[in-house]
C-alpha positions as CSV (number, residue, x, y, z in Angstrom):
1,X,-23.0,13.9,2.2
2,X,-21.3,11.3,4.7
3,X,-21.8,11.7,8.8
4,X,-17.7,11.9,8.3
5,X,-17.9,14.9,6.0
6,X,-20.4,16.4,7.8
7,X,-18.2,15.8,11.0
8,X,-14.9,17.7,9.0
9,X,-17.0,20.7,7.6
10,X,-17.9,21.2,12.0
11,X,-14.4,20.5,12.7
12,X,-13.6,23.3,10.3
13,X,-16.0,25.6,12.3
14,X,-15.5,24.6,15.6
15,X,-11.9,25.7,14.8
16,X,-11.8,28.8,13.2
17,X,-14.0,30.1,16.0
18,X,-11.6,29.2,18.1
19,X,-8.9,30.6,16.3
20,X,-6.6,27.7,15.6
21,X,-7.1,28.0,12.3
22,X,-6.5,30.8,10.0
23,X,-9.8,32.0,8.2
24,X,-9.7,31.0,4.6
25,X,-12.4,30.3,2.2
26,X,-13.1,26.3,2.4
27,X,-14.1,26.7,-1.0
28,X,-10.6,27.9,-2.6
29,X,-8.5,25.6,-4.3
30,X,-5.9,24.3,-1.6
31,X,-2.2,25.5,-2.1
32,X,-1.1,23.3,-5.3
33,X,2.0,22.0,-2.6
34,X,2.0,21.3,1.0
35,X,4.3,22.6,3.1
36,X,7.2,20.1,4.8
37,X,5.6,20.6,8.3
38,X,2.3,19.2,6.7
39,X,4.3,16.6,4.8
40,X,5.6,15.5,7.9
41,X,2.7,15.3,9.6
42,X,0.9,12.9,7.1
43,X,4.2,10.7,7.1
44,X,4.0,10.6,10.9
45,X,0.1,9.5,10.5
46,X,1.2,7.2,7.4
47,X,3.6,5.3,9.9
48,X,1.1,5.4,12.2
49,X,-1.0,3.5,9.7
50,X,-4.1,6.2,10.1
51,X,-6.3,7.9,7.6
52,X,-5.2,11.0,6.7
53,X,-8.6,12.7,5.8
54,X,-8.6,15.9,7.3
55,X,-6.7,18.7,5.6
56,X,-8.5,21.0,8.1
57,X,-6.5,20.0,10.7
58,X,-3.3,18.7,9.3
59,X,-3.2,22.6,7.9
60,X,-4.3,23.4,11.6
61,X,-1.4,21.6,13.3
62,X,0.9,22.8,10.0
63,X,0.1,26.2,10.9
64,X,1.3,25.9,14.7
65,X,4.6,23.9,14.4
66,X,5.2,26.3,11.8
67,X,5.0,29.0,14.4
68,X,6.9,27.2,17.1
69,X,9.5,26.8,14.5
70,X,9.6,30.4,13.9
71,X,9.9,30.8,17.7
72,X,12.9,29.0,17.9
73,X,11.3,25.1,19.0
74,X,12.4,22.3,17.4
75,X,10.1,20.7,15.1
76,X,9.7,17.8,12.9
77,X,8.6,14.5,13.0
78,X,9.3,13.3,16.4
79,X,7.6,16.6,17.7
80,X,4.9,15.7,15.6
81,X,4.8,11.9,16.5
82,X,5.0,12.5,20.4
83,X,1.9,15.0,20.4
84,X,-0.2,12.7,18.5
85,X,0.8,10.1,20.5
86,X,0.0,11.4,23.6
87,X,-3.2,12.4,22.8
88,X,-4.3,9.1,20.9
89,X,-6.0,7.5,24.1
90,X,-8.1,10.8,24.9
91,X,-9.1,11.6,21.2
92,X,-10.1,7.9,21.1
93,X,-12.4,8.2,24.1
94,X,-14.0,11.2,22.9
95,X,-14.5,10.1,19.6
96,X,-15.9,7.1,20.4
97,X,-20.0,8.1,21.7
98,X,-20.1,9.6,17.8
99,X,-21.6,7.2,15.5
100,X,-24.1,7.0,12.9
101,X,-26.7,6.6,15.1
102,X,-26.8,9.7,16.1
103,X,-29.1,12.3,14.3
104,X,-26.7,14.4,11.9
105,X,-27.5,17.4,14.1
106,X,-26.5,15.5,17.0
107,X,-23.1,15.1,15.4
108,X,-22.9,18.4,14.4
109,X,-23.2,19.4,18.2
110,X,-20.9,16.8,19.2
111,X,-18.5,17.8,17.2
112,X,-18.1,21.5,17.9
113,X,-19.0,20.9,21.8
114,X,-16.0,18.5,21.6
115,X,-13.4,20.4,19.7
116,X,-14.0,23.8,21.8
117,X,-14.3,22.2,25.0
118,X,-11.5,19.8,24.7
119,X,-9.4,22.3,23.1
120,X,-9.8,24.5,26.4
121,X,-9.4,21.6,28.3
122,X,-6.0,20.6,26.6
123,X,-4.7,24.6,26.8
124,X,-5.2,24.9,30.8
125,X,-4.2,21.2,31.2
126,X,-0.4,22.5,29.3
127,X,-0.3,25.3,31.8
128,X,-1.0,23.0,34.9
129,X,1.9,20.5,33.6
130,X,4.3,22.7,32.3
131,X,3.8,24.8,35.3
132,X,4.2,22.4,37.9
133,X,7.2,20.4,35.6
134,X,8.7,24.0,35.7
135,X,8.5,24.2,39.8
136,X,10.4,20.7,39.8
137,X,14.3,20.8,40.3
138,X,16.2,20.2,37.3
139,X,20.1,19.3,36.1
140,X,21.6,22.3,34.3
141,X,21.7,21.7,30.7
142,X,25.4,20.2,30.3
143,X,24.7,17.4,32.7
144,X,23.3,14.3,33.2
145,X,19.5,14.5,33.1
146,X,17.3,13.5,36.0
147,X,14.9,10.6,35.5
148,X,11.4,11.7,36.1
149,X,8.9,8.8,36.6
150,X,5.5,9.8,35.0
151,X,2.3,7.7,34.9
């Protein structure tokens, strides 16, 4: 087995114990179509020119929008493209101290530690910045927006 399948089966792990993603049996047969929220999602990582080699998580994200969308959020592609976006320069730095020389357990521990931590990292981050964008004045909705400079 590849240090990158090795790395997927703990991604798999690391996020059904954190309940992102539904339980199902990694062994089934996946669903014979994808859905067009997982569609979109590998033609936003297509236009990105990036591997699409996790069905884990493009199921995982799937799942969510799909849920937003139920809640009443728009979703689709540019929802889609702006998340991954903004998280491209943080996944790439924690990504980045895995490599093959590291002992497979090592990975393994990597892996999960990463995904659990960072998840709970990223959840209480949202609730700082939506709470604090939600403190800042704001035009009602039929006017022109206000310019907010972030960096």
């Amino acid at each position: 087995m590849e240090n990158i399948e090795l790395m997927g089966i703990c991604q798999r792990l690391a996020l059904e114990a954190s309940n992102v993603l539904k339980s199902a049996d990694p062994a089934s047969p996946p669903a014979p179509e994808s859905s067009s929220v997982e569609n979109d999602i590998r033609g936003v990582l297509h236009e990105l020119g990036w591997p699409d080699i996790s069905p884990t998580a493009v199921a995982s994200m799937a799942g969510v929008l799909d849920e937003l969308s139920a809640s009443g959020y728009q979703v689709g592609p540019d929802t889609i493209r702006r998340h991954i976006q903004s998280l491209a320069e943080v996944a790439s730095k924690n990504t980045s101290p895995i490599t093959d020389d590291l002992s497979r357990d090592r990975i393994c521990i990597e892996v999960m530690r990463g995904i659990t931590m960072h998840n709970r990292l990223l959840i209480t981050t949202s609730a700082l910045v939506h709470a604090s964008l939600s403190a800042m004045p704001r035009s009602p909705p039929n006017s022109a927006p206000e310019t907010t400079k972030f960096e």
